[in-house]
BARO-128704 format. One line per field, with one value per residue (C-alpha): residue number from 0; y, x, z. Coordinates in nm, 4 decimals, padded with zeros to 6 digits. Example, Ala and Ser with C-alpha at 12.3 -4.5 7.8 and 13.67 -1.06 7.14 Angstrom:
<romars>
n <- c(0 1)
north <- c(-00.4500 -00.1060)
east <- c(01.2300 01.3670)
up <- c(00.7800 00.7140)
</romars>
This chain:
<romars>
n <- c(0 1 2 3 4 5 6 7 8 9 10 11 12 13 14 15 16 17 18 19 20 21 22 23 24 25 26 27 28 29 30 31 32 33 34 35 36 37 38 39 40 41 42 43 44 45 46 47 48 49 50 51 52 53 54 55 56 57 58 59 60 61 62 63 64 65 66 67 68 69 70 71 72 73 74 75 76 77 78 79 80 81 82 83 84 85 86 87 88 89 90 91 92 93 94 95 96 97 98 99 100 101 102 103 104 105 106 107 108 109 110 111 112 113 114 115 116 117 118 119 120 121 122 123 124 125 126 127 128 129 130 131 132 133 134 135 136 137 138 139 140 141 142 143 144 145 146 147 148 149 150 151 152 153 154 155 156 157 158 159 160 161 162 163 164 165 166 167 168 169 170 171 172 173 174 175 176 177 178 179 180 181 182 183 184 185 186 187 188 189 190 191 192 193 194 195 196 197 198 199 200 201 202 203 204 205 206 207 208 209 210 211 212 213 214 215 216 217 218 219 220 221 222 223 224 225 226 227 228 229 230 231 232 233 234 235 236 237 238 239 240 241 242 243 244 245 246 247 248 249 250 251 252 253 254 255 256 257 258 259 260 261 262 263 264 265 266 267 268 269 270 271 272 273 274 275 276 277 278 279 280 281 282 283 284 285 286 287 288 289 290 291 292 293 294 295 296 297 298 299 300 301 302 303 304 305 306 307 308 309 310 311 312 313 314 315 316 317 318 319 320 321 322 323 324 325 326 327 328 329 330 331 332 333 334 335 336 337 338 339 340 341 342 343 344 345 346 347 348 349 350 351 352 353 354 355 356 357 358 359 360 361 362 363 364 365 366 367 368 369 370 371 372 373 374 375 376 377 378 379 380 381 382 383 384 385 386 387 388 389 390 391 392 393 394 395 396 397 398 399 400 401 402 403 404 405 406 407 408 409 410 411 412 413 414 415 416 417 418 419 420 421 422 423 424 425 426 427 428 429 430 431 432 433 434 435 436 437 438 439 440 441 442 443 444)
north <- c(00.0000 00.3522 00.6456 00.9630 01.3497 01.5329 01.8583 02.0690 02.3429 02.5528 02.3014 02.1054 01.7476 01.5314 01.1675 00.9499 00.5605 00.2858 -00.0282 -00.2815 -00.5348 -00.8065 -00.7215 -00.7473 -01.1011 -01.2183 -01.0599 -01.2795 -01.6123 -01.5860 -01.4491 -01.7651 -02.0109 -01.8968 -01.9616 -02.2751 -02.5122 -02.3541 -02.3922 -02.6296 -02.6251 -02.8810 -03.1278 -03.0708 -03.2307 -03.0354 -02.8411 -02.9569 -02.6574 -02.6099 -02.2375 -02.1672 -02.2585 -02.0293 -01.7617 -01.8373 -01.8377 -01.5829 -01.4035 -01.1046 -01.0344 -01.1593 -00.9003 -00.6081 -00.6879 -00.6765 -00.3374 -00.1797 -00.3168 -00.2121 00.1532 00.2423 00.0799 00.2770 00.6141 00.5959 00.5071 00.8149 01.0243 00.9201 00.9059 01.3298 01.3228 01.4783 01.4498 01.4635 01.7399 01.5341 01.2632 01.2332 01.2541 00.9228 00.9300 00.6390 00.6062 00.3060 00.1359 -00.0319 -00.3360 -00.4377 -00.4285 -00.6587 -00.8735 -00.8433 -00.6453 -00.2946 -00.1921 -00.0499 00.3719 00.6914 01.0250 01.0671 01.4355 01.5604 01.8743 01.8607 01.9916 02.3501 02.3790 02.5902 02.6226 02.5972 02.8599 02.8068 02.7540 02.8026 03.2028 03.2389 03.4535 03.5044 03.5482 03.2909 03.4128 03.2459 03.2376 03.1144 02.9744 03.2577 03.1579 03.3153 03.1237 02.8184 02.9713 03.0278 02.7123 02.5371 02.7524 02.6404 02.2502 02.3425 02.4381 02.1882 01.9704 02.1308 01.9443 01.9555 02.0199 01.9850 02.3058 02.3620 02.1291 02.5010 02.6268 02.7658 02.6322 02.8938 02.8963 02.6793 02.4458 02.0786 01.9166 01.6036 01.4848 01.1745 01.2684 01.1161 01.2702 01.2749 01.3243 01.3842 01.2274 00.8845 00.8068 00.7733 00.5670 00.7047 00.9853 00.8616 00.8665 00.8688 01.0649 01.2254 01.5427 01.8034 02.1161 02.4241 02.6199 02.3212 02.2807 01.9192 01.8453 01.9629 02.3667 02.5245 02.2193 02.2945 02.6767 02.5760 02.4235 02.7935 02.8271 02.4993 02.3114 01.9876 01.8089 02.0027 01.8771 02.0110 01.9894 02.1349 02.1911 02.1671 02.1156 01.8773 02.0439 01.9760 01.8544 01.6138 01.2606 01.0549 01.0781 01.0022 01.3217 01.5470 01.8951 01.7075 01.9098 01.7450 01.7299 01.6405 01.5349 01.6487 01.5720 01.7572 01.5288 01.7324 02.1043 02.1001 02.4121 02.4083 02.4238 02.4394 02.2682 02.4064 02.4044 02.2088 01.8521 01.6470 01.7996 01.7179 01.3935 01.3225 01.2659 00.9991 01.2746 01.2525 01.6303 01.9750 02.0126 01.7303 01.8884 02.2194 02.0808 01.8856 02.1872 02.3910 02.1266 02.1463 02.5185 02.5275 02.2641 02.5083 02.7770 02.6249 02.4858 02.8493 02.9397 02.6997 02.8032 03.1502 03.0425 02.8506 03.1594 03.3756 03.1201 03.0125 03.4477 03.3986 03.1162 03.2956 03.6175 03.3892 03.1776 03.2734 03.0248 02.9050 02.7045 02.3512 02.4724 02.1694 02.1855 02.5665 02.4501 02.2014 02.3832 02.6579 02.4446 02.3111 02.6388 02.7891 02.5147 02.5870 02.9115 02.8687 02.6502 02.8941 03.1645 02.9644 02.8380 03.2301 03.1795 03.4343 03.6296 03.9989 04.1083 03.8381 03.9369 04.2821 04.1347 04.0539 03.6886 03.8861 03.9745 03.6794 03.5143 03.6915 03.7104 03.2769 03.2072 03.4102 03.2072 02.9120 02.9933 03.0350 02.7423 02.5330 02.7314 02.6674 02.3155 02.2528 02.4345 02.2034 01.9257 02.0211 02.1213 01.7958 01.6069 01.7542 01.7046 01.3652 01.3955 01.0830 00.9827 00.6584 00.3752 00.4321 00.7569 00.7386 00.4561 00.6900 00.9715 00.6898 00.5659 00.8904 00.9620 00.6582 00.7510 01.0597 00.7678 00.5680 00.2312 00.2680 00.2603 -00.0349 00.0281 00.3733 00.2487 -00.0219 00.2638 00.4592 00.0689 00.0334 00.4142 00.5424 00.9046 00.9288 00.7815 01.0243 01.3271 01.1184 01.1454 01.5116 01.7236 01.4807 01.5387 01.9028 01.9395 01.7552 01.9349 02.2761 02.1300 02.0761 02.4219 02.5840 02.3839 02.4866 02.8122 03.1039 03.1276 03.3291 03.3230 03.6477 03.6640 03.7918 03.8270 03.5207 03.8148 03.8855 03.5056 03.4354 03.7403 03.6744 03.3091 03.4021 03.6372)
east <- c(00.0000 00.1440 -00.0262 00.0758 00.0333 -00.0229 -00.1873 -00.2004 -00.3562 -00.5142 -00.7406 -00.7184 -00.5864 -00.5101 -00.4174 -00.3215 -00.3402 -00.2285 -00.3051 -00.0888 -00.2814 -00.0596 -00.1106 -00.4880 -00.4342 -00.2946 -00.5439 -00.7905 -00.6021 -00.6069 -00.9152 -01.0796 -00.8305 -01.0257 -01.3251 -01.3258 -01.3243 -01.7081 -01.7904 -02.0608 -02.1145 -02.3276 -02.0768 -01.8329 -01.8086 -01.7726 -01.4640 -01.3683 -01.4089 -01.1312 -01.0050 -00.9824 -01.3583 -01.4424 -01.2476 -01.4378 -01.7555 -01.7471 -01.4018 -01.5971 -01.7666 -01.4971 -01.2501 -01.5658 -01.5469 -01.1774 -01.2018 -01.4286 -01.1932 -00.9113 -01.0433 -01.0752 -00.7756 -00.5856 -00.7432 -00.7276 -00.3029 -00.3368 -00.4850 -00.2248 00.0328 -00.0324 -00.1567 -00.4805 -00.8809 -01.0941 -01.3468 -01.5960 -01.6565 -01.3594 -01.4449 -01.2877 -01.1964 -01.0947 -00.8994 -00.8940 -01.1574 -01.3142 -01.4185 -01.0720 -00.9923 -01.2255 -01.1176 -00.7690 -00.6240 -00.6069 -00.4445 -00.6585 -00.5644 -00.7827 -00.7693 -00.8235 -00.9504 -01.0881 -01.0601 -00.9309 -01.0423 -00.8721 -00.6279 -00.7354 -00.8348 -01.1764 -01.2674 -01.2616 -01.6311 -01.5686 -01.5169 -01.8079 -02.0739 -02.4718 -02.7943 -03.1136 -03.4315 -03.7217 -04.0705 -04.2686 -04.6124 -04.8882 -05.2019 -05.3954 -05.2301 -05.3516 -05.6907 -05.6885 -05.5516 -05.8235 -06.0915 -05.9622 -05.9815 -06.3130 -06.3969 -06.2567 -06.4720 -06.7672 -07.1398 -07.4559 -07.7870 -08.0902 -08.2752 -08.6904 -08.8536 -08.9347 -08.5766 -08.4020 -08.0494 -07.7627 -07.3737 -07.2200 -07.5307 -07.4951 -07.8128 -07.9353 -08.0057 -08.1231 -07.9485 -07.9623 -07.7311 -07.8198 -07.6629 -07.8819 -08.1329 -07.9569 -07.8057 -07.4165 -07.2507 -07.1415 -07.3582 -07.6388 -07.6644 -07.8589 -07.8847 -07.5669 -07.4576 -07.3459 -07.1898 -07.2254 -06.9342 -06.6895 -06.6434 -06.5887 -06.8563 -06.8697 -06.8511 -07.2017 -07.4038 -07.3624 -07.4600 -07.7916 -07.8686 -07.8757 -08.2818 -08.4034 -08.5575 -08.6640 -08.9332 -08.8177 -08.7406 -08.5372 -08.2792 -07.9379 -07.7571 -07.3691 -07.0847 -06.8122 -06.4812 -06.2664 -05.9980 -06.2633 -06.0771 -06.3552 -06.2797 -06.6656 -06.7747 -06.5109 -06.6760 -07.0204 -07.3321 -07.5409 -07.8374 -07.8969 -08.2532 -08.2597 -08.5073 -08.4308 -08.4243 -08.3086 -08.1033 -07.8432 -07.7347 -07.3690 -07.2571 -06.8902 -06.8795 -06.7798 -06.4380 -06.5000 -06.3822 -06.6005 -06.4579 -06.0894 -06.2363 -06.3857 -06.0273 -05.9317 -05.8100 -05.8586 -05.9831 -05.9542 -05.6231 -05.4186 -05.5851 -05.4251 -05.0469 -05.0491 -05.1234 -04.9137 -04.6316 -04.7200 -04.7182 -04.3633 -04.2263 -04.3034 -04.1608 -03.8543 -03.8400 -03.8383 -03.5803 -03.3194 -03.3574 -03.2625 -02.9902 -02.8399 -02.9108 -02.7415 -02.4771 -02.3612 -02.4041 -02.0875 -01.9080 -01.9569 -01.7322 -01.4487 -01.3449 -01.2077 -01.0086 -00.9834 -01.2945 -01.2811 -01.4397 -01.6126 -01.8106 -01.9048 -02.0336 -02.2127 -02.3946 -02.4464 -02.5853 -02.8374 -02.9388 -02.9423 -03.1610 -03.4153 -03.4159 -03.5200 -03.7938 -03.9864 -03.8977 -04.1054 -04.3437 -04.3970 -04.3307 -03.9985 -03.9358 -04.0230 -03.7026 -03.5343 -03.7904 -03.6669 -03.3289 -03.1034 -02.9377 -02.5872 -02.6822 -02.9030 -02.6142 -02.3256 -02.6118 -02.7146 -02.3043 -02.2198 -02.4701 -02.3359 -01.9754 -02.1427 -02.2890 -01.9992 -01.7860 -02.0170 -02.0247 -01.6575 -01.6566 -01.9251 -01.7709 -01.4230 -01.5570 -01.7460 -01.4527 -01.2272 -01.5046 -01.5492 -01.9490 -02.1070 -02.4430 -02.5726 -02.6938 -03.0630 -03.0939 -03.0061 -03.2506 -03.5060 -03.4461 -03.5194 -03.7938 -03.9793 -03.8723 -04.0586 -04.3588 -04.4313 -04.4408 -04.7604 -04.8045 -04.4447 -04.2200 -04.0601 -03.9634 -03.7918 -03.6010 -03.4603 -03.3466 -03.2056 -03.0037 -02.8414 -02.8239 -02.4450 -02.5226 -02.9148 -02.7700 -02.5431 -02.8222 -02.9616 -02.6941 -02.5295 -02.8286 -02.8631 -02.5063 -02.4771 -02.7586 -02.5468 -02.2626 -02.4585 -02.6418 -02.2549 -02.1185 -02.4408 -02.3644 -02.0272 -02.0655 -02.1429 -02.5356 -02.7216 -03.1161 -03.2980 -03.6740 -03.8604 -04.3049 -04.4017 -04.4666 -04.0978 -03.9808 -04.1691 -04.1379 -03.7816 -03.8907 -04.1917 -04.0351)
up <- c(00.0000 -00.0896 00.0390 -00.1106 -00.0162 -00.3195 -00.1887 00.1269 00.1038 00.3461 00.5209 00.2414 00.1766 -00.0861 -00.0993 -00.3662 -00.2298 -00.4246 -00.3367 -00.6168 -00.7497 -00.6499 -00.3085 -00.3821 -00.4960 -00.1951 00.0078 -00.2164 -00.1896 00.1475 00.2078 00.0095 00.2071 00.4982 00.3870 00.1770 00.4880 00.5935 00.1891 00.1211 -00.2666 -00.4580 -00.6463 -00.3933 -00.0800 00.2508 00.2677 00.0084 -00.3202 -00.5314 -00.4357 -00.8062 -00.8408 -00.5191 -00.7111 -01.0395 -00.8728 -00.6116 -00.6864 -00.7808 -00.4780 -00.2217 -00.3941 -00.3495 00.0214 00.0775 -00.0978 00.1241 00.3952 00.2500 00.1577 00.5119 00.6175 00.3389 00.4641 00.8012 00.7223 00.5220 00.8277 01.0643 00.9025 00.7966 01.1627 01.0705 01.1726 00.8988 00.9524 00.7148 00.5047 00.2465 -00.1353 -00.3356 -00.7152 -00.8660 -01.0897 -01.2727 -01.3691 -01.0897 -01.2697 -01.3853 -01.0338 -00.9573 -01.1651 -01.0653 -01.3842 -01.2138 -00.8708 -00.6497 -00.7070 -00.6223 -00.4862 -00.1221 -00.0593 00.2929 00.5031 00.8193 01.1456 01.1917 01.4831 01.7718 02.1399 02.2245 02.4911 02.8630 02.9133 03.3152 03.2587 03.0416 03.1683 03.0353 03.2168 03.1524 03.1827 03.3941 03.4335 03.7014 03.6642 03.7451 03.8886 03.6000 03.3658 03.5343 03.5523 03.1741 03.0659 03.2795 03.0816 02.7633 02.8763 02.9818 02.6436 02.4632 02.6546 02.6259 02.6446 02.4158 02.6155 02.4162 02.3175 02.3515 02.0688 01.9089 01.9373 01.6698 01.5609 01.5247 01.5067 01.7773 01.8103 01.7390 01.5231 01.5204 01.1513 00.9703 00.5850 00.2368 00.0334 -00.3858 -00.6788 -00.9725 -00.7978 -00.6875 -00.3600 -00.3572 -00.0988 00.2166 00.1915 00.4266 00.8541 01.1237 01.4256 01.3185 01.5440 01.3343 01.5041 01.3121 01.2337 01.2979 00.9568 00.9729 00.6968 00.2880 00.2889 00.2964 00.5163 00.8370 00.7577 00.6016 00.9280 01.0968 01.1580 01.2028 01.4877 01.5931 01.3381 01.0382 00.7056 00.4266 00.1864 00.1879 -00.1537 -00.1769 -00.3883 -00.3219 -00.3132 -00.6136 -00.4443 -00.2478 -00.1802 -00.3481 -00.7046 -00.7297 -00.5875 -00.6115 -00.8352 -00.8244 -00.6588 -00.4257 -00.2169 00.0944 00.2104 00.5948 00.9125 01.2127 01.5056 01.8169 01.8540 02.1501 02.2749 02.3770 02.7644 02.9086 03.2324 03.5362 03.5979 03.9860 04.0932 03.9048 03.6078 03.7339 03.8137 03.4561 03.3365 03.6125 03.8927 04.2376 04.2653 04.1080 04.3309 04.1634 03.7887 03.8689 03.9452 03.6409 03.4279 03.6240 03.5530 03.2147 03.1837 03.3413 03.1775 02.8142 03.0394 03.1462 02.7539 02.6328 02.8598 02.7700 02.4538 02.4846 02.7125 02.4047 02.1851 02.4352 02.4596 02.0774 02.0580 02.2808 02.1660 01.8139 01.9665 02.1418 01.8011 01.5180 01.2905 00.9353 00.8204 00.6121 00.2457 00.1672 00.5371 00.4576 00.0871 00.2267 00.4975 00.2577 -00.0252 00.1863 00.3008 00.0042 -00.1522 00.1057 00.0886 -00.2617 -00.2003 00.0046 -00.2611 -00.5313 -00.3069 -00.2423 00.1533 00.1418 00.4324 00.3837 00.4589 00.2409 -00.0533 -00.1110 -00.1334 -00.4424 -00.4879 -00.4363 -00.1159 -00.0317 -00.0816 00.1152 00.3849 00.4091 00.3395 00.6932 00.8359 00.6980 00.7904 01.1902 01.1860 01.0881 01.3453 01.5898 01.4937 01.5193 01.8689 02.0051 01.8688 02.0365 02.3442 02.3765 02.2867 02.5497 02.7580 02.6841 02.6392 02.5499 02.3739 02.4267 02.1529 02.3941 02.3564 01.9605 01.9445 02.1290 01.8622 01.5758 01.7143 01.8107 01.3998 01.2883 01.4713 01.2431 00.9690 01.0504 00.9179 00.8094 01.1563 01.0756 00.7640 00.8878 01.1801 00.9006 00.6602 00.9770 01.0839 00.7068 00.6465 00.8699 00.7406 00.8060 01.1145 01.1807 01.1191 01.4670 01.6479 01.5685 01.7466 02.0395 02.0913 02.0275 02.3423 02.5572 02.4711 02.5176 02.8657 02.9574 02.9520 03.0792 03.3932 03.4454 03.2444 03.5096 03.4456 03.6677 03.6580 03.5468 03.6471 03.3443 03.2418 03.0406 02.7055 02.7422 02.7789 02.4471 02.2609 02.0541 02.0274 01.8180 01.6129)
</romars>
């Protein structure tokens, strides 16, 4: 194996490896000498293959293997020996043919490029100094968050047999829905409670129902929506023959202890400390993350060094490619809409270049730290991924297991919040007592 330097520049490297093919040969022979005794081919008996047919037969794919092997092996040589750590994932260029090396006509040869990690001294996080901002749970916000469960929960009471139905009621109905003068399945019920102004049926029913009352009968004309999921009805108009059964009138229960207890509570008491847990816990949430804000703000001053390219690019790319996304999907930023691309550009590439500063100053300071994830919490990460998928959960948590790099988008944020809970505890944080509007305000904007 010959590993070559054939450019350093900046933080910049370039390999050339060579890996001779009769060294690749070798590898083969005795790769397939280990494995012939466990060989059980038809026509052969135990043990017993000729190596030249295991190389006839299965050459190929042994020699693919011992590639990969030795591809790694070759650049982590390379690494060492320049005494370097690669910043990101190298770029490899081969440069023969890889198909004759396969077959054992071609030495293994390619170009090795990869920036390194820039040389400096992370700052000491003991001297660093920034206030958090806190929030403690006010008894009217408890008092308004109960109202709200209390209206989510609200009750229907039945209404006088000659009263009315407006916005908010729920109605009773027996329906037959129609289309040019035929039923259509699914478009019959009975008894069904329809709420008006929830909006949970075909735009225009529920506000025909405003006026009626108990006994009535009429018909309600609609048209499906064109983008309706029954290909069926989708465009179509329709009509819906009606009876009236019963108007409820809408009542939000008292907030007391039978309403604590109509979710499995002992009492109102117990109700009120799990949303004022609940309430804190957002608090405490919006906190930390101004305390990070606050805190990469600072990290941000205290470094300056030499970024790898390729990391910026990257970063930038991706950026950038969002950035358009929103612009065609007409969801720009106001600010970013009166902007050209030149300075769109020299605006999203700073951003980039902080991020990937950041990034390396995380990294370093949870390397000297020696800050640790663990295969459960990754695993937790995955799963809670695969939930947003469902039906499909096993399918993702497969493509996360084969997939190092999806793998690796896992794993980089976990880390980076250990990292960051690391130096706000021995970081000099003191507490700052702020209103809820002002612990909220940035994190809206």
């Amino acid at each position: 194996m010959e590993v070559t330097e054939t450019n350093a520049e900046g933080l910049s490297r370039t390999f050339k490896i060579v890996v001779p093919a009769t060294e690749l040969a070798a590898k083969l022979d005795d790769r397939i000498a280990e494995i012939r005794p466990q060989m059980n081919l038809k026509g052969f008996r135990p043990g017993k293959v000729p190596a030249s047919h295991v190389k006839k037969m299965f050459g190929k794919s042994i020699m693919s293997e011992l590639i990969e092997g030795l591809v790694g092996e070759s650049n982590q040589k390379a690494f060492e020996d320049a005494k370097i750590r690669p910043a990101s994932q190298p770029d490899i260029k081969m440069v023969d043919d890889i198909e004759k090396v396969l077959e054992g006509d071609a030495d293994l040869a390619y170009d090795l490029s990869v920036d390194v990690m820039p040389d400096f001294e992370p700052a000491d996080i003991k001297v660093i100094e920034l206030e958090r901002p806190v929030t403690k749970v006010a008894d009217e916000d408890v008092d308004e968050a109960l109202q709200k469960l209390a209206e989510q929960n609200v009750k229907f009471e039945a209404r006088g047999k000659t009263a009315k139905a407006k916005d908010g009621d729920a109605v009773a109905i027996d329906f037959v829905g129609k289309i040019d003068g035929e039923a259509f399945e699914g478009g019959s019920a009975e008894d069904q409670a329809v709420v008006i102004g929830a909006e949970r049926f075909i735009p225009g029913f529920e506000e025909q129902l405003i006026g009626v009352k108990a006994g009535d009968e009429t018909e309600l004309k609609v048209t499906f929506p064109d983008d309706y999921p029954s290909e069926d009805l989708k465009g179509k108009d329709a009509v819906f023959e009606v009876k009236v059964n019963e108007v409820r009138a809408p009542k939000t229960p008292d907030v007391d202890e039978e309403f604590a207890q109509n979710f499995g509570l002992e009492g109102l008491d117990q109700l009120k400390e799990m949303i004022t847990a609940q309430i804190q816990n957002e608090h405490d949430g919006a906190s930390r993350q101004k305390a990070k804000r606050a805190l990469l703000d600072i990290l941000d001053d205290l470094h300056s060094f030499d970024l790898p390219p390729k990391m910026v690019e990257q970063e930038f790319q991706t950026i950038w490619a969002q950035l358009q996304q929103e612009k065609e999907a007409g969801n720009l930023d106001e600010a970013d809409s009166k902007k050209s691309d030149e300075e769109l550009e020299t605006e999203y590439r700073g951003i980039a270049e902080r991020r990937v500063r950041l990034g390396l100053v995380l990294a370093e300071i949870g390397r000297v730290a020696d800050v640790k994830i663990t295969d459960q919490e990754v695993q937790q990460a995955v799963i809670a991924e695969a939930r947003r998928f469902p039906g499909q959960e096993r399918e993702v948590v497969e493509f996360f297991q084969k997939n190092p790099n999806a793998m690796a988008q896992v794993r980089a944020p976990i880390y980076e919040e250990k990292v960051v809970d690391h130096i706000l505890e021995v970081a000099k944080v003191t507490d700052k007592d702020v209103s809820k509007e002002d612990l909220f305000a940035e994190i809206e904007e």
